[in-house]
N, C-alpha and C positions, 0 to 999 in steps of 0.2 A: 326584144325586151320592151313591153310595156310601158314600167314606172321610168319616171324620168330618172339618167346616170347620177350618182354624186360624183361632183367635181372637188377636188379636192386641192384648192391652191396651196402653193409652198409659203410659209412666212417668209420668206425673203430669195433676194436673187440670189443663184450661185455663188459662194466665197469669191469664183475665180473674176466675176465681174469685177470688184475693186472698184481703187478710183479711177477717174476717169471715162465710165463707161456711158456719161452724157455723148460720146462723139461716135457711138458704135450703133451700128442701126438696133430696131429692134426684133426682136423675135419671139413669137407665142408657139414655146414647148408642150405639144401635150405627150403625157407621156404614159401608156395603156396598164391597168391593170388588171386581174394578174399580171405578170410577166418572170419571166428567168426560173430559178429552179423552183422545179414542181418536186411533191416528198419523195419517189423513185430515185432522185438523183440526188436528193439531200441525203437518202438513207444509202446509195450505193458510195456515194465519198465516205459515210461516216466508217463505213464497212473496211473502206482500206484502212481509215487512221485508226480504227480500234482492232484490227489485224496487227497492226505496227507497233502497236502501244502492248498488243498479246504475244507474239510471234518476234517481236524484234525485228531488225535491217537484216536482209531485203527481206520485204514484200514480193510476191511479184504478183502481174495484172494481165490475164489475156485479153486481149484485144483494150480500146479505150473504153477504161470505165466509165467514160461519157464523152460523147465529142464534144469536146471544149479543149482547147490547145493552155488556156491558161488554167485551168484545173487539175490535168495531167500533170504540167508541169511542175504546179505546187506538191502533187505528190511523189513528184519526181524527188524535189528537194527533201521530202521526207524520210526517202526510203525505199519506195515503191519501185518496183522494174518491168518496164510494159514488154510484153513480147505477144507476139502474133499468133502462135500455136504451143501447144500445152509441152510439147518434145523439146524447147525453149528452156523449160523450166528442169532445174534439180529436183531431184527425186524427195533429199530430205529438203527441200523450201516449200514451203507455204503461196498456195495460186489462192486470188481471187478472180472471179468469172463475172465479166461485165454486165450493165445492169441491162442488155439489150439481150442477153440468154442466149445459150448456148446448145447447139444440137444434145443429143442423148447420149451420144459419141463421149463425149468429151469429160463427162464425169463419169462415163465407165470405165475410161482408161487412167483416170486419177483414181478411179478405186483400184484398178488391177495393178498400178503401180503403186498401193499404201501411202499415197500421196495426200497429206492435208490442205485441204481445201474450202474454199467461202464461197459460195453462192449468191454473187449481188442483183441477181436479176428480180429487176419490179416486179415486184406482185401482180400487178396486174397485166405484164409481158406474162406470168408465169399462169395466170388463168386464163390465157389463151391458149397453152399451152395445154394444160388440162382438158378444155374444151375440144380441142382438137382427138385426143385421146377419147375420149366419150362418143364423139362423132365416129371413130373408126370402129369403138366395140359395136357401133349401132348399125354398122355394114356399109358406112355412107361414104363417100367418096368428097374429099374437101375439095373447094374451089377457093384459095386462098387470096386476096386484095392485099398488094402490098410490092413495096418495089425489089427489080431483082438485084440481087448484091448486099444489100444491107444487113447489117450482120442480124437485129432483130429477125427479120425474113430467113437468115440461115439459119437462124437458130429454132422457128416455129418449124419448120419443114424438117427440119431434123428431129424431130420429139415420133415422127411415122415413117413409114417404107417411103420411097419416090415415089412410087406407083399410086398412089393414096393418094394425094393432093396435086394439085393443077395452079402454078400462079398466074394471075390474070394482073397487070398493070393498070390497062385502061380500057376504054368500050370497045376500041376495034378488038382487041383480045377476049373480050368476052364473045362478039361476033361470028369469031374464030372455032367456039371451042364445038365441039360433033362428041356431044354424049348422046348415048342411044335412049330414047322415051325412057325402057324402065331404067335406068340407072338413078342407084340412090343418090341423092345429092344434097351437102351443105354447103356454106361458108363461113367463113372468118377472116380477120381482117387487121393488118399491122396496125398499132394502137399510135400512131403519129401519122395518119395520112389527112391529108386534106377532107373535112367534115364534107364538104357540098360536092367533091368529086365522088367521091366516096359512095354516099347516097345513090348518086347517080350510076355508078357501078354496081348497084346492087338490085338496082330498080332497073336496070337492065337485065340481070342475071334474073329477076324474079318476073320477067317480061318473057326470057326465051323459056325457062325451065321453071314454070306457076308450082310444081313438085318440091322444089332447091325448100331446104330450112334452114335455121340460123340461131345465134345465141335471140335469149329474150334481152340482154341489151348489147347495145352496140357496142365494139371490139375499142373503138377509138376511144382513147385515155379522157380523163375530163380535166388533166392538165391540158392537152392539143387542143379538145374543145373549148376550152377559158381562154386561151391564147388569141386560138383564131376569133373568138366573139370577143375579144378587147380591140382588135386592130381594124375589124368591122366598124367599132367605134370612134377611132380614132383616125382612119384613113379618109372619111368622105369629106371632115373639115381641115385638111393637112393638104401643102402642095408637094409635099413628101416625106416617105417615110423609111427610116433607119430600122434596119432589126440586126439586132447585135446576136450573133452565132455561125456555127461552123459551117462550111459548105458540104461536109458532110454528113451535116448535122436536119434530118428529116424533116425533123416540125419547123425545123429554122426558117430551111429555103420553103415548106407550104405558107410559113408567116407572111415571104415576099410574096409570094402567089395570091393569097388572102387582099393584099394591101394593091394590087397590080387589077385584083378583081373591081373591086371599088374601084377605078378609074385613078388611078394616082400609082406615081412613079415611086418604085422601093429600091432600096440598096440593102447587101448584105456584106455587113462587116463582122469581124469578127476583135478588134481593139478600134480606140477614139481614134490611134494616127493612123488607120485606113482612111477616114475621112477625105474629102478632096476639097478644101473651100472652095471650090468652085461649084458645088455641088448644090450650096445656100444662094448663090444669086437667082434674085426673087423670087426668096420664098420667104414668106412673109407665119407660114403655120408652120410646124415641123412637129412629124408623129415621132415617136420613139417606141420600141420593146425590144423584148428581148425571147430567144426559146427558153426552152425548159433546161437548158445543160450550161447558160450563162449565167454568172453570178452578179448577184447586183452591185460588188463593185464595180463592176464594166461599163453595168448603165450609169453610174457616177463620174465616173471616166471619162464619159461621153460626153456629157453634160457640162463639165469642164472645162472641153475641149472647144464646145461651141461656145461659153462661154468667152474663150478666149478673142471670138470675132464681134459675136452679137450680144447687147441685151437682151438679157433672156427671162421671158415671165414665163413661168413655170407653171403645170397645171395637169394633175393625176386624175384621168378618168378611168373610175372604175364598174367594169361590167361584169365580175362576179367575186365572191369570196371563197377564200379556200383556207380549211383548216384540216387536210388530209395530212397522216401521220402513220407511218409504217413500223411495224415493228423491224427491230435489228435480227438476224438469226439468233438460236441461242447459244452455238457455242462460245461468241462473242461479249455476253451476258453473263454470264455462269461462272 
């Protein structure tokens, strides 16, 4: 980025300072923005509570509607009931489908069982999705980027046959793969991976196979890309940096990776009392963010928590703006 960041200081120190906080050392907060939930994840919560408010107690939820432990469980409290597979759910109860998508499987067996159902998967998980489908009418064999296990990942690779797509991790895997000269070939690509690994897996894959084609933009979300270019900015002047999210939460753990790339030490937590005070001896900057499936009370949270040891002067730099806004489905509307 070119133009210089606005920095954005806080009018005052955290409430939790108080008096007394002449005897506590100090410490310069910056704290990266964007951060925490991108509109995917604001529109897949809104999706169960206006299920809830339609449908009445329970809800239920395949899989986690976002890896966040503290989000879950607020829906928990609401009403909502997670379960793992759709055979989980009564036949007359209402399933929502996480917002990380779901193979093709799985809303044909909710329609063969007359099951009402919500579709909370991001739009943009969902035109990948599409994509994929347009690559196979085109005869082409996908070469997917994306990690295995991740429900995202199951859910792209289930939208085609097996045989169709190939997933690739990292470069030794791309090294690996023995497609014959003429074979057609794409890729696509999980929308939370690492921006600069990423690149580099691809520029691999168009290094061995100069034929391979691809979406005209790139697969990765421009929530993961905002994230990872705030922590870019925040990491080189920090002697450490906090990213609040789940461990199995994708864009979370590349934020650590992002911050560990820069030269500086990152932790991943997922609430403030993971912290370890032992963690702040001298460090004199300290980064903060958050992934896409943390809510900004956490990073409040957090901020609270350190205040509890250090002065803390507080300071928001921001390296992009986001004013992305999803529509809700419509039966939810209507």
């Amino acid at each position: 980025m070119n133009a210089p960041l606005p920095i954005h200081n806080s009018d005052s120190l955290s409430a939790a300072n108080g008096a007394g906080t002449q005897e506590k050392p100090g410490l310069v907060l910056l704290i990266a923005a964007p951060r925490g939930f991108c509109a995917g994840v604001d529109r897949a919560i809104e999706i169960v509570e206006r299920a809830l408010e339609k449908y009445g107690k329970p809800v239920y939820v395949r899989h986690e509607i976002v890896h966040n432990r503290y989000v879950v469980d607020g829906l928990k409290a609401k009403g909502a009931i997670f379960v793992e597979e759709l055979d989980e759910v009564p036949t007359d109860a209402p399933v929502v489908f996480s917002a990380h998508g779901v193979p093709k499987s799985v809303p044909a067996e909710a329609e063969r069982r007359n099951m009402v159902y919500v579709d909370a998967t991001c739009p943009l998980v969902s035109k990948v999705h599409r994509q994929a489908e347009r690559q196979i009418e085109k005869g082409q064999h996908i070469v997917f980027v994306g990690h295995e296990g991740h429900p995202e990942v199951i859910g792209t690779m289930g939208q085609v046959d097996p045989d169709q797509m190939t997933l690739v991790e990292t470069m030794e895997d791309v090294a690996k793969l023995d497609f014959a000269d003429e074979t057609p070939l794409s890729f696509l690509t999980q929308t939370t991976l690492s921006v600069d690994d990423t690149a580099d897996i691809i520029a691999a894959l168009k290094d061995r196979f100069p034929h391979i084609v691809g979406p005209k933009a790139e697969d990765i979300c421009y929530a993961t890309s905002n994230r990872q270019a705030s922590v870019k900015e925040i990491a080189p002047g920090s002697d450490l940096v906090l990213v609040i999210g789940a461990p199995n939460s994708s864009n979370s753990v590349r934020l650590v990776e992002v911050a560990e790339r820069c030269g500086t030490d990152a932790k991943l937590i997922q609430r403030a009392d993971d912290i370890d005070p032992a963690w702040l001896e001298g460090v004199g900057t300290l980064g903060l963010t958050a992934g896409a499936s943390a809510p900004e009370k956490l990073v409040r949270e957090v901020v609270d928590k350190i205040a509890e040891w250090r002065t803390v002067e507080e300071h928001t730099l921001v390296a992009a703006e986001e004013k992305m806004v999803f529509k809700l489905p419509r039966q939810l509307t209507e």
